[in-house]
PAGUPA-261420 format. One record per atom (N, C-alpha, C): x, y negated, z negated. Coordinates in pm, whole numbers, padded with zeros to 5 digits, always signed. Layout:
! PAGUPA-261420
XYZ ...
***
This chain:
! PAGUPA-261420
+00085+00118+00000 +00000+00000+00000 +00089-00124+00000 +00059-00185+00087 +00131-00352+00068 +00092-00457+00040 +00226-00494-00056 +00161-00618-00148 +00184-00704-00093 +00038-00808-00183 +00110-00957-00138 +00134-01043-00184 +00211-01158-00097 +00317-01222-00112 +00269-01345-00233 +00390-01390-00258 +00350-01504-00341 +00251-01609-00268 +00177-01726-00312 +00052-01756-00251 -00044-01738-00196 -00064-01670-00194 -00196-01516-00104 -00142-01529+00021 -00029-01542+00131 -00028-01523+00223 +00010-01386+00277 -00042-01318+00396 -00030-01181+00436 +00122-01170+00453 +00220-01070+00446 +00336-01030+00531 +00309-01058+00645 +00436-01115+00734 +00440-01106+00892 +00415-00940+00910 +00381-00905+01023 +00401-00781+01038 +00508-00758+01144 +00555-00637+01079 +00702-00543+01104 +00722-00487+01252 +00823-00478+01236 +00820-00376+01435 +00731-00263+01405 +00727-00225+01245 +00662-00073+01289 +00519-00075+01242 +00507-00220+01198 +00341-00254+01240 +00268-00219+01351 +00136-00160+01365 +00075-00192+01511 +00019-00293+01554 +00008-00364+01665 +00008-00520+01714 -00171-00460+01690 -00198-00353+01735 -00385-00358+01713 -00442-00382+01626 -00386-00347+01487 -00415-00404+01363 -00391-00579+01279 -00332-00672+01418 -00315-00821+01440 -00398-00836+01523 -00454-00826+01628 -00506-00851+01701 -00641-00905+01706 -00719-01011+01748 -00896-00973+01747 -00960-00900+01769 -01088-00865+01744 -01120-00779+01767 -01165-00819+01943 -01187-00715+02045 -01221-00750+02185 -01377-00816+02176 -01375-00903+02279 -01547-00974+02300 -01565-00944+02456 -01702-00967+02502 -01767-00911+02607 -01643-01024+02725 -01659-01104+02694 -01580-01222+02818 -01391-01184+02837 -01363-01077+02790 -01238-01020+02815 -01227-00926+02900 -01365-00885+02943 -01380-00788+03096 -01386-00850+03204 -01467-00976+03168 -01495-00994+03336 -01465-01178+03320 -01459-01216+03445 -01427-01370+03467 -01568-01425+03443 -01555-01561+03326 -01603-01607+03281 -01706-01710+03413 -01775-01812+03427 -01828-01928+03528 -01678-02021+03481 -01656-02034+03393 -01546-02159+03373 -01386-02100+03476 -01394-01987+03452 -01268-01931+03526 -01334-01926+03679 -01458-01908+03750 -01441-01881+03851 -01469-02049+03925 -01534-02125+03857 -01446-02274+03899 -01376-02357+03855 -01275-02289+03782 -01143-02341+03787 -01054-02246+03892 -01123-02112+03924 -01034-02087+04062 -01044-02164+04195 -01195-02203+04183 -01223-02269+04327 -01162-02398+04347 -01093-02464+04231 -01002-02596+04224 -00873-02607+04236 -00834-02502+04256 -00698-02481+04228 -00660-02430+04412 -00558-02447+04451 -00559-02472+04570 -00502-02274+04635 -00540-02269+04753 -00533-02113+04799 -00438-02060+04755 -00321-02121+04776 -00185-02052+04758 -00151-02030+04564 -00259-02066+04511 -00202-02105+04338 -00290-02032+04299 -00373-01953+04312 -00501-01863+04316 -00425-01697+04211 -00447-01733+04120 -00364-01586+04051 -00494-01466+04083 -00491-01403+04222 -00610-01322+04212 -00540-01180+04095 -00438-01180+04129 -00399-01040+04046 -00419-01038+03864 -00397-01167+03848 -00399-01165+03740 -00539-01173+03697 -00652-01217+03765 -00827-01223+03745 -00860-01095+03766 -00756-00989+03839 -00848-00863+03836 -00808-00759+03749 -00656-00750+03704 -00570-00728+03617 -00609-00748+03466 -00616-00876+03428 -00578-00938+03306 -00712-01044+03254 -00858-01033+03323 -00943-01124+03297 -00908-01210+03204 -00877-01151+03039 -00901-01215+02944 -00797-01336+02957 -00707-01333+03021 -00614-01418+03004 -00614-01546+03115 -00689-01500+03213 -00723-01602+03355 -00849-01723+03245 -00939-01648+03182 -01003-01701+03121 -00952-01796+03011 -00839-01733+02954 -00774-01830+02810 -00702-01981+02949 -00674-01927+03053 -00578-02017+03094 -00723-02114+03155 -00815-02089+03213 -00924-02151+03241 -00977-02239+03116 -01036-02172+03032 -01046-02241+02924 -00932-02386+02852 -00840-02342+02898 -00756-02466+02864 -00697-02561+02943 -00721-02526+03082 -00678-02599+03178 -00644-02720+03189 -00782-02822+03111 -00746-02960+03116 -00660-03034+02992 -00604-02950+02965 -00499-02988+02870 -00372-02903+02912 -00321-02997+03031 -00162-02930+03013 -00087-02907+02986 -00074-02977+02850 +00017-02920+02734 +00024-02799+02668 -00135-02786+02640 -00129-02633+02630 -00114-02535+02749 -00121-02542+02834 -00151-02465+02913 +00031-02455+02971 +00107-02510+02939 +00237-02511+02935 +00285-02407+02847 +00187-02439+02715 +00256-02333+02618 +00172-02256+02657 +00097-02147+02685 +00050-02069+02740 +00107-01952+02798 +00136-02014+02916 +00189-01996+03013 +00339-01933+02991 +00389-02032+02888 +00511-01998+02819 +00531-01874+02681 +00432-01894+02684 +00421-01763+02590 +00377-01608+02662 +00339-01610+02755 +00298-01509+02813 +00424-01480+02919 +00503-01570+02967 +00648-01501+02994 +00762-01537+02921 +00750-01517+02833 +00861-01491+02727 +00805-01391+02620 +00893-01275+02628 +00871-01214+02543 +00968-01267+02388 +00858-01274+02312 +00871-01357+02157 +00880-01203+02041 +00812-01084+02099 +00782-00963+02020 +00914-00896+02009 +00978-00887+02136 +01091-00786+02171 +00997-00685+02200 +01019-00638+02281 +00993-00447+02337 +00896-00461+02421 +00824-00583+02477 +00676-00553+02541 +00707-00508+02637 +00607-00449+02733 +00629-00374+02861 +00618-00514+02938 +00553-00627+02934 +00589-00714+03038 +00440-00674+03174 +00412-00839+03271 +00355-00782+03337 +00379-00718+03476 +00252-00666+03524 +00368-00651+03664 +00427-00723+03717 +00489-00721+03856 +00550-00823+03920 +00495-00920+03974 +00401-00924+04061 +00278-00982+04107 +00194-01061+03988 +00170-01045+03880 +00152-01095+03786 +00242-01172+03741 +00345-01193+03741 +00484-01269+03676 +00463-01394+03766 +00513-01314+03938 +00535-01419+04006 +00424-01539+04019 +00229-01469+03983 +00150-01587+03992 +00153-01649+03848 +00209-01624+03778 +00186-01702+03641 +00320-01788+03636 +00429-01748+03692 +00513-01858+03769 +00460-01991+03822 +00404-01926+03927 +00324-02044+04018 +00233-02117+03957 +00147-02070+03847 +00089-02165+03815 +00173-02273+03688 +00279-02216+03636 +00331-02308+03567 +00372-02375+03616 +00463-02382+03759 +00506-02491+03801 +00397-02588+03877 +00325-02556+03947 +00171-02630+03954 +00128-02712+03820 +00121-02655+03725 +00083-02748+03598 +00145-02841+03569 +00330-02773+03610 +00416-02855+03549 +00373-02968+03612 +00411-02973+03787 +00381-03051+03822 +00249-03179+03863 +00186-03096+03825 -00004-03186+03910 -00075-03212+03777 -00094-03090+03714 -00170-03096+03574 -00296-03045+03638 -00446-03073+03578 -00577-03101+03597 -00589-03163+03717 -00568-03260+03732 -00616-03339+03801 -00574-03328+03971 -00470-03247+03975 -00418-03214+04122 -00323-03351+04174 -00305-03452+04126 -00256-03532+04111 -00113-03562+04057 +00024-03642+04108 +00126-03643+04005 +00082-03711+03871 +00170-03660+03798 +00104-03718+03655 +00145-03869+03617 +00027-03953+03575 +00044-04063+03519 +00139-04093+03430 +00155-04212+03403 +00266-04271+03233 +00173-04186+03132 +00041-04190+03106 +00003-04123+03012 +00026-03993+02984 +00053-03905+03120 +00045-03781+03115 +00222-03741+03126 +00278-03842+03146 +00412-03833+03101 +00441-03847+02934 +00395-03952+02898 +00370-03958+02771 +00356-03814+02663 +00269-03749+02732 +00219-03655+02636 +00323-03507+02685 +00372-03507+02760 +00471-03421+02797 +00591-03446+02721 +00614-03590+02698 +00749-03604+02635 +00752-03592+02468 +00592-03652+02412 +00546-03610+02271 +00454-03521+02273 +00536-03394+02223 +00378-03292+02197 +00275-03323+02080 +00197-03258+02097 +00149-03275+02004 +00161-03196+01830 +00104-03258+01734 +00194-03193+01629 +00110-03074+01555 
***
């Protein structure tokens, strides 16, 4: 049994933790593409279109949909899903890598708006938020 820590906070969990026992539990909108994901695909221009990853990975076309108009997050996102932070993950396929590539540098560059980014939106790139 494991105890806990001083201040009621849980232990991190261990390599020989299972990540399923961190995890949420699954919801119905992690099967299939959400209305918010399927027009934020129709905005996003042909070539930037992650179909592999919408047929692959719904839940995650959706987290990136869902956050879209905030490119800050969607920077970290993006950045968290290719960098492995765990050690050992299997990683996605290739085709998956290369469109989640593409859309970071798309974000990097345009943001929301498809547009180069304003002083404001420079602004907030150079201060994250805290």
């Amino acid at each position: 049994m494991r105890h806990l820590p001083r201040f009621g906070l849980p232990d991190p969990p261990s390599a020989s933790d299972s990540w399923e026992a961190v995890r949420r539990p699954p919801r119905h909108t992690d099967e299939a593409l959400t209305g918010t994901t399927r027009a934020w695909l129709r905005k996003l221009p042909a070539g930037r279109r992650p179909e592999h990853l919408c047929t692959q990975f719904p839940r995650l076309a959706n987290l990136l949909a869902w956050n879209w108009p905030d490119p800050v997050q969607v920077h970290s996102i993006l950045d968290d899903l290719l960098t492995d932070r765990r050690g050992g993950r299997a990683g996605f396929p290739a085709a998956v890598v290369h469109e989640l590539r593409r859309l970071r540098e798309y974000n990097h560059r345009f943001g929301e708006s498809g547009q180069p980014p304003g002083y404001l939106e420079l602004l907030r790139r150079i201060w994250p938020r805290h």
